[in-house]
C-alpha positions as CSV (number, residue, x, y, z in Angstrom):
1,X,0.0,0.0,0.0
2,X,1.7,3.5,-1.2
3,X,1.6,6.3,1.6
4,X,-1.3,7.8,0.2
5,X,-3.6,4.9,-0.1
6,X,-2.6,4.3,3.8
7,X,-4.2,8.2,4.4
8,X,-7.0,7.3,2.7
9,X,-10.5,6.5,5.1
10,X,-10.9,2.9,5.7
11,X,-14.9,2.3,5.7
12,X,-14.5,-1.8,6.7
13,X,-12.5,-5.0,6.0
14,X,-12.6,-8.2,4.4
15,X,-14.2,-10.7,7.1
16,X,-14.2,-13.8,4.0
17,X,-12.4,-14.4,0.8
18,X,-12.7,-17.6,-1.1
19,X,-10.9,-17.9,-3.2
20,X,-10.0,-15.3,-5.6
21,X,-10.7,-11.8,-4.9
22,X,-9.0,-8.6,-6.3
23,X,-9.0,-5.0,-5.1
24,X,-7.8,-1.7,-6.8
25,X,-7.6,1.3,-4.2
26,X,-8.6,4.7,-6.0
27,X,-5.1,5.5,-7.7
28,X,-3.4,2.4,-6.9
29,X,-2.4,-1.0,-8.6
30,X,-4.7,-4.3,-8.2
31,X,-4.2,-6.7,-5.0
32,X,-4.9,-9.7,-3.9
33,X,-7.7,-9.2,-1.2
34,X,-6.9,-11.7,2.2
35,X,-8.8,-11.7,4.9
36,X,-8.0,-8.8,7.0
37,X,-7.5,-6.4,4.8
38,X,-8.7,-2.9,5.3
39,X,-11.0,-1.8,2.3
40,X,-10.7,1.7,1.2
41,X,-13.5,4.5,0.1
42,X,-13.2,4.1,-4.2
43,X,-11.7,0.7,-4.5
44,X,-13.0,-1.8,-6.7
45,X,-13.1,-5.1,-5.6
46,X,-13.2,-7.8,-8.1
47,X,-14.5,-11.6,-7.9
48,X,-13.0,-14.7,-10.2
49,X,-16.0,-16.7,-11.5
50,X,-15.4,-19.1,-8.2
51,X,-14.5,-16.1,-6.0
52,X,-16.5,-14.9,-3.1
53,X,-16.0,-12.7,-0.4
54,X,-17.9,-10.6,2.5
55,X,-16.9,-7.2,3.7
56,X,-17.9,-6.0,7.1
57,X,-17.8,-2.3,7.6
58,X,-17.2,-0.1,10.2
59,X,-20.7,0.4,11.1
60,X,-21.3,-3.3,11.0
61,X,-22.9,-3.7,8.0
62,X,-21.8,-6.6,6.1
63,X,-22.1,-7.2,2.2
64,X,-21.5,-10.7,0.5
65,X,-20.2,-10.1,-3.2
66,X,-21.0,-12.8,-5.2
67,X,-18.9,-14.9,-8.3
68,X,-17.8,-12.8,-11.4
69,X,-19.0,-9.6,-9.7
70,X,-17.4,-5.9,-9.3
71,X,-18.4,-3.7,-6.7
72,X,-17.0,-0.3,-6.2
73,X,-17.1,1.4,-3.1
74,X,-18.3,4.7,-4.2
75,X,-19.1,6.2,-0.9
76,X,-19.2,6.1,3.2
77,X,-20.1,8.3,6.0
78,X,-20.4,7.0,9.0
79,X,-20.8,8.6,12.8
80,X,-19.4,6.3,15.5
81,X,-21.3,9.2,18.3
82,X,-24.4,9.3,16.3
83,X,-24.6,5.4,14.9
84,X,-25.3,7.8,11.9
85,X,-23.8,6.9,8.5
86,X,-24.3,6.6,4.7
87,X,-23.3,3.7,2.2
88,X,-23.3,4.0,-1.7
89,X,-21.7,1.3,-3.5
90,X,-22.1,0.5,-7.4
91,X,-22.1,-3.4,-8.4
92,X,-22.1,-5.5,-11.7
């Protein structure tokens, strides 16, 4: 992760990944997406056509991306004081 990927807001994590999963942080180059791993407001993440993975965000919202599917985290807000917060993601 490049120094200004690491400033960037992470909005959640990848709580499962099998097998294949691929993310590309706004700016950056793809990866290979292990459980753990911080996601990042704008990355893509990318499934293989036997990939599948969940990510859990900060809120505790989880989202389960399906094979051959591209989701791009286009936006979140949330307010740990208020449990207030705002998710926008685009999928295909």
């Amino acid at each position: 992760m490049t120094t200004a990927q690491a400033a960037m807001p992470k909005v959640g994590f990848a709580a499962v990944v099998n097998p294949a999963t691929t993310g590309r942080p706004q700016g950056g180059r793809d990866r290979v997406i292990v459980v753990g791993d911080n996601m990042l407001h704008n990355e893509r993440i990318d499934t293989s056509d036997q990939g599948r993975t969940q990510l859990l965000f900060i809120d505790g919202t989880a989202l389960t991306i399906g094979p051959n599917s591209s989701v791009v985290l286009d936006e979140f807000v949330y307010d740990p004081n208020t449990k207030v917060g705002k998710l926008a993601f685009s999928a295909t």
